[in-house]
C-alpha positions as CSV (number, residue, x, y, z in Angstrom):
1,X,83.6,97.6,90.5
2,X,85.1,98.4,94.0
3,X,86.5,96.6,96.5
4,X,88.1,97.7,100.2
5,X,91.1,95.3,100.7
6,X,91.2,94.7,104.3
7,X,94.6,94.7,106.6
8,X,95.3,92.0,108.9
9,X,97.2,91.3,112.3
10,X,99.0,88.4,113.7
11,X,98.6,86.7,117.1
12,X,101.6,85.6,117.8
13,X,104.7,85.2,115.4
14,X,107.3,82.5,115.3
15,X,110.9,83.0,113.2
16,X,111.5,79.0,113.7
17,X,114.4,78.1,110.8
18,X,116.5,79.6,107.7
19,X,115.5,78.0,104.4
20,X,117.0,76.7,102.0
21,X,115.6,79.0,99.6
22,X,116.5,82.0,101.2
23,X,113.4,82.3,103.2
24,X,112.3,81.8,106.7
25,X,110.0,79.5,108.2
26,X,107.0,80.9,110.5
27,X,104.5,79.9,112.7
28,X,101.2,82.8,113.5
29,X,97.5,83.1,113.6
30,X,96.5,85.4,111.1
31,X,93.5,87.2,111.7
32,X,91.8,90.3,109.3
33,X,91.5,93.4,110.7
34,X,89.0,96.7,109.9
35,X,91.1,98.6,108.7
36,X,90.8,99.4,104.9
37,X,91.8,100.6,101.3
38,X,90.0,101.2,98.7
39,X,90.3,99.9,94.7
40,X,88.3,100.7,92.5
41,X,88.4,99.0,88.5
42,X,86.5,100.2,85.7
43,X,86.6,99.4,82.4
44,X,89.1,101.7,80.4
45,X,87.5,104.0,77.5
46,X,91.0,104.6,76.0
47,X,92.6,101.3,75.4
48,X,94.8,101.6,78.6
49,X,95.3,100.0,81.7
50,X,96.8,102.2,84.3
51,X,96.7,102.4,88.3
52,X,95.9,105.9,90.3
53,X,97.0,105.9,93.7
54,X,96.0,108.4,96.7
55,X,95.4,108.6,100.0
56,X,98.8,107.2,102.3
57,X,102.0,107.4,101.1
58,X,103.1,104.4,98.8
59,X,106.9,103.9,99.0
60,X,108.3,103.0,95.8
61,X,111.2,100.2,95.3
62,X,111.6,101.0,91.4
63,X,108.8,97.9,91.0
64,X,105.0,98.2,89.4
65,X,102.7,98.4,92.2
66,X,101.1,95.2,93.4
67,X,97.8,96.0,91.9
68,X,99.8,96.0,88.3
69,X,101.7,93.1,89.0
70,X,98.3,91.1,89.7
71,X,96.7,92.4,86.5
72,X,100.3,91.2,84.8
73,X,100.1,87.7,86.4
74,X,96.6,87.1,85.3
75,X,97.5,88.3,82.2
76,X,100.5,85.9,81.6
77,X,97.9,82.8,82.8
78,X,95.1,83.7,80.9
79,X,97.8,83.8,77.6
80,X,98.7,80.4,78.6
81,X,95.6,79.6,78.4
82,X,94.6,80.8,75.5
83,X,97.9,79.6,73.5
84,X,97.1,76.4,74.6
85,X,93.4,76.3,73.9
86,X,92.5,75.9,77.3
87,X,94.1,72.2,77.5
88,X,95.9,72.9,80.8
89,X,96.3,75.7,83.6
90,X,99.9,77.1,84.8
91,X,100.7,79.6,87.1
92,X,103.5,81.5,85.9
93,X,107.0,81.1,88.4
94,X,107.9,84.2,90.1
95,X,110.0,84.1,93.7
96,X,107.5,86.0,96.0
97,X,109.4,89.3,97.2
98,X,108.6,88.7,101.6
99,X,108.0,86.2,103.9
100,X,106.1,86.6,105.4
101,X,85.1,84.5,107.6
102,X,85.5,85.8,110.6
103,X,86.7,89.2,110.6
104,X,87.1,91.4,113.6
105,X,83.4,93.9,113.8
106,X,84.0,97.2,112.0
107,X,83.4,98.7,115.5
108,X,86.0,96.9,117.3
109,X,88.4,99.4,115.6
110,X,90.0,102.3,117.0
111,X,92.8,103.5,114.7
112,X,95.0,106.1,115.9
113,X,98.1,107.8,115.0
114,X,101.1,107.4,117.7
115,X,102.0,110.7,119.1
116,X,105.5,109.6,117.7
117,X,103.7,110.4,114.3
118,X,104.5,113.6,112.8
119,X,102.6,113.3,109.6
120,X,99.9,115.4,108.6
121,X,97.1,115.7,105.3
122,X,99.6,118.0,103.6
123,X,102.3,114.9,103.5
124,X,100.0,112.8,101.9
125,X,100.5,111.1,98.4
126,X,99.2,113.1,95.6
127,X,96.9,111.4,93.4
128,X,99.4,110.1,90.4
129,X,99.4,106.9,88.1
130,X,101.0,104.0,87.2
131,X,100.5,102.0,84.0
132,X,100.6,98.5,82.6
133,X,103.5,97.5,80.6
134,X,100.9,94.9,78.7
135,X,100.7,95.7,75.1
136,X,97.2,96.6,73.5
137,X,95.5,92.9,72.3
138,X,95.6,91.5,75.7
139,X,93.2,89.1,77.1
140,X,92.3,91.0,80.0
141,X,89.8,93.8,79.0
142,X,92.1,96.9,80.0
143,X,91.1,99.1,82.8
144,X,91.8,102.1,84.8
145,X,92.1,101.3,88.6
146,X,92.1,103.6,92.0
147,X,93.8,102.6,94.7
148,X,93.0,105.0,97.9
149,X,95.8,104.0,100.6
150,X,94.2,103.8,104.2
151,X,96.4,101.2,105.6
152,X,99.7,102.3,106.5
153,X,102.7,100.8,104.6
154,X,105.6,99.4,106.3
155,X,103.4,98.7,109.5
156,X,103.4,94.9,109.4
157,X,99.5,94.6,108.3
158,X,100.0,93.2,104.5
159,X,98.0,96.5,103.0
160,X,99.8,95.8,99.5
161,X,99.4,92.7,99.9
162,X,95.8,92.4,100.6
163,X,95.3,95.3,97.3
164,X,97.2,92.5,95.7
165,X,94.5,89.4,96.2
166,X,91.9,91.8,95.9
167,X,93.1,93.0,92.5
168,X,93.0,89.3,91.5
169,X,89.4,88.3,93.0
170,X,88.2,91.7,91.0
171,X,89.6,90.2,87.7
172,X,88.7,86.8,88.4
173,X,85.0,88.3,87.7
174,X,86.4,88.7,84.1
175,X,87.3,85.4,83.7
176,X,85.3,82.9,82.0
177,X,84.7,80.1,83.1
178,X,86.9,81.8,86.7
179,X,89.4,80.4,88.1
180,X,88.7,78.2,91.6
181,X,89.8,79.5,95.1
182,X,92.2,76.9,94.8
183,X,93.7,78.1,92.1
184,X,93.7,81.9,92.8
185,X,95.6,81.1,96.4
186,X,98.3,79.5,93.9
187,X,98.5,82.2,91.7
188,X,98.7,84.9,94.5
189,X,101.7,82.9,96.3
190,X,103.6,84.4,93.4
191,X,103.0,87.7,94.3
192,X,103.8,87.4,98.0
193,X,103.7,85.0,100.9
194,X,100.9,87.1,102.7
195,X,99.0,87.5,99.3
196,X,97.7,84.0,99.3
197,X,96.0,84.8,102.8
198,X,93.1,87.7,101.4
199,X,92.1,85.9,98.8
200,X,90.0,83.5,101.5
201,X,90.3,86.5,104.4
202,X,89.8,84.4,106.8
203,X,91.5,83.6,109.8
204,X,94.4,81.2,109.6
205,X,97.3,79.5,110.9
206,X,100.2,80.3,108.9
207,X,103.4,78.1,108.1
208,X,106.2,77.5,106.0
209,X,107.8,80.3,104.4
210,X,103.6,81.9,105.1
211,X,102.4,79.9,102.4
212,X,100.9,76.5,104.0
213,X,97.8,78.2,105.5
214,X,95.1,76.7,107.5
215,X,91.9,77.7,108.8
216,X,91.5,78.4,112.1
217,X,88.9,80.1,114.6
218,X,90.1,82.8,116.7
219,X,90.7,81.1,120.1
220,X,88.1,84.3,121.8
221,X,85.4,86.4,120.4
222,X,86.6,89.5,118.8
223,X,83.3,90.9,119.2
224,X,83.6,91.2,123.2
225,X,87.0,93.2,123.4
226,X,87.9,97.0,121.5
227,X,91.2,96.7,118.9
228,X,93.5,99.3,119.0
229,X,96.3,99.8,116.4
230,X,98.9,102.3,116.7
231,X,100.6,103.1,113.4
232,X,103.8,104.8,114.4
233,X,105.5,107.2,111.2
234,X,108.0,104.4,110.9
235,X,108.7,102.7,108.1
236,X,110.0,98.4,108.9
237,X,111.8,96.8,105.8
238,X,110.4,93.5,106.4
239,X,114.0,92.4,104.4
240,X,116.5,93.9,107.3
241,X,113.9,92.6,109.6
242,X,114.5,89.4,108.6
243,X,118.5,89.6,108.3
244,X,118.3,90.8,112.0
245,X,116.6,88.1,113.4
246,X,117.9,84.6,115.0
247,X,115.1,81.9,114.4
248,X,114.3,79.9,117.6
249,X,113.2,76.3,116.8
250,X,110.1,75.5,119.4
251,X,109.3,72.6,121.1
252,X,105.6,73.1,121.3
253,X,102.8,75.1,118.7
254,X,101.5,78.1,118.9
255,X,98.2,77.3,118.1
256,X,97.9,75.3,121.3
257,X,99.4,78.3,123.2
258,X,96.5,80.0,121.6
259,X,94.1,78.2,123.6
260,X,94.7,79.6,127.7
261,X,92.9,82.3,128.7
262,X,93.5,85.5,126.8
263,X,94.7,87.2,130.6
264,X,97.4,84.9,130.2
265,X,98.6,85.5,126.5
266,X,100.7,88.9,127.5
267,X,103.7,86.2,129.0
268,X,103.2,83.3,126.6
269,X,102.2,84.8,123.2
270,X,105.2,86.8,121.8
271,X,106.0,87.9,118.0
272,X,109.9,87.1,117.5
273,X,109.9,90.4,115.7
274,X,109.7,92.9,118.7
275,X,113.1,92.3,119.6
276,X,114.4,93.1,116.9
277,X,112.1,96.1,116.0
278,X,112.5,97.8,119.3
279,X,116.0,97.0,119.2
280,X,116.2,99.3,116.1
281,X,113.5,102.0,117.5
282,X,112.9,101.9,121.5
283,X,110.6,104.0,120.9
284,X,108.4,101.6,120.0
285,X,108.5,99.4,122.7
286,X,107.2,102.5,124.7
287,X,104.1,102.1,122.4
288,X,103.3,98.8,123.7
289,X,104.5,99.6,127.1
290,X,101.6,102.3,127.0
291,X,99.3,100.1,125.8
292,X,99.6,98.5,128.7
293,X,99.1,101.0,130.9
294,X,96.3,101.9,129.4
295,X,94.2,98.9,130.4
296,X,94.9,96.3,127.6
297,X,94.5,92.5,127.9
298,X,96.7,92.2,125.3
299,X,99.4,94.1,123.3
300,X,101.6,92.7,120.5
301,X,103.4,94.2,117.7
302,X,102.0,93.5,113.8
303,X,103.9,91.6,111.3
304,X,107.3,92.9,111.1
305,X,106.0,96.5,112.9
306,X,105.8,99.3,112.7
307,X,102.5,98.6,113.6
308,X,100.9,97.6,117.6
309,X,97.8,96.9,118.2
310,X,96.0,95.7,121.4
311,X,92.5,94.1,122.9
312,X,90.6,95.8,125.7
């Protein structure tokens, strides 16, 4: 079984209050974007489950990739449920780690290394593997998983999060009877705020701490304008972006600031995150600057960055 786990880009992204609970409450349109891994699951001959990774580099933070950590969570429910002889469903608690169909046309896409970028083939990840801590017996069959990295990490388009809700739609086809949408979007949120997004990959307004999602159309049609992302060699810790920033409470929504003419979007559509970001690397605000100049409607950094992409 293979999937290609999609990236995504925001339009527009509000930092509007400090939680409670140590997270940050947002406001953006979400919208997925061409731009793609690949993960692949097979069933495993040898009684393991373990995860290969190639392709773009992977940084590690000492944690199980996300891919793992989804078989793990399903693994944990589907225990539940079995302990309990199916009499009720749980997700099991975890904090999510960030805060953060009507997909653009495949040919929309033009992605392109910055000229900032000085990485080449030889600097990408060696093909090397990760395994399940799950004990043999488990409820899931066990497997051996690819994941090829295409989308850049650290660039503010959710590529381990998207592997994330992909791994879980995958082993939802295991599942019997599977769970509901519903209850896959739940059980993602515990993996990450942006997780919860891919497993419907549509587009979406996004609230709260990025878990109160609602559909949403895009406010134009993708299919008349060319996207252009720009993935800079620069890694954003979507953590110190968020210590940097000072939340602005708004007066009005985005989504209806989504609604003039995209030609005026460039002066009333803004992600709270480029000031920080190009704060930190200037460089980066030359990207969008560029962008510009090149003819774009619109330019707006991705996520937290290091990503910037732009309509023409």
């Amino acid at each position: 079984m293979i999937s290609f786990p999609n990236a995504r880009i925001t339009l527009g992204l509000w930092v509007t209050g400090r939680r409670s609970d140590g997270f940050h409450d947002i406001e953006t349109l979400m919208v997925p974007a061409p731009l793609y891994d690949a993960l692949e699951a097979v069933p495993s001959s040898d009684g393991e489950t373990e995860l290969g990774l190639s392709g773009l580099p992977v940084p590690g933070d000492g944690q199980p990739n996300l891919c793992l950590q989804a078989y793990d969570l399903m693994q944990e429910l589907l225990t539940f449920r079995q302990d309990t002889a199916g009499t009720g469903w749980k997700v099991p608690h975890r904090q999510p780690k960030d805060s953060s169909q009507s997909p653009l046309p495949r040919r929309a896409l033009v992605s392109k290394q910055s000229t900032l970028s000085q990485q080449s083939s030889s600097s990408r990840q060696s093909v090397s593997s990760q395994r399940s801590l799950r004990s043999p017996g488990s409820v899931l069959p066990p497997l051996h998983m690819h994941l090829h990295k295409g989308i850049p990490a650290g660039a503010g388009l959710a590529g381990g999060s998207a592997d994330a809700a992909f791994m879980l739609r995958m082993l939802n086809t295991f599942i019997k009877p599977p769970l509901t949408t519903s209850e896959l979007t739940t059980l993602a949120e515990q993996l990450g705020s942006d997780c919860s997004f891919f497993i419907r990959n549509e587009a979406a307004m996004v609230s709260g701490r990025g878990n109160i999602l609602t559909p949403q159309p895009v406010p134009i049609d993708f299919h008349k304008y060319r996207l252009e992302i720009v993935t800079p060699d620069i890694h954003i810790s979507t953590a110190e972006a968020y210590r940097r920033i000072r939340p602005k409470p708004r007066r009005t929504s985005l989504s209806n600031l989504l609604q003039a003419p995209i030609t005026e979007w460039k002066h009333i559509i803004v992600n709270d995150f480029e000031e920080v970001v190009f704060e930190m690397h200037p460089e980066m605000a030359n990207v969008k600057t560029g962008l510009y100049d090149q003819g774009a409607v619109y330019a707006s950094l991705s996520g937290s960055g290091s990503a910037v992409y732009a309509l023409f």
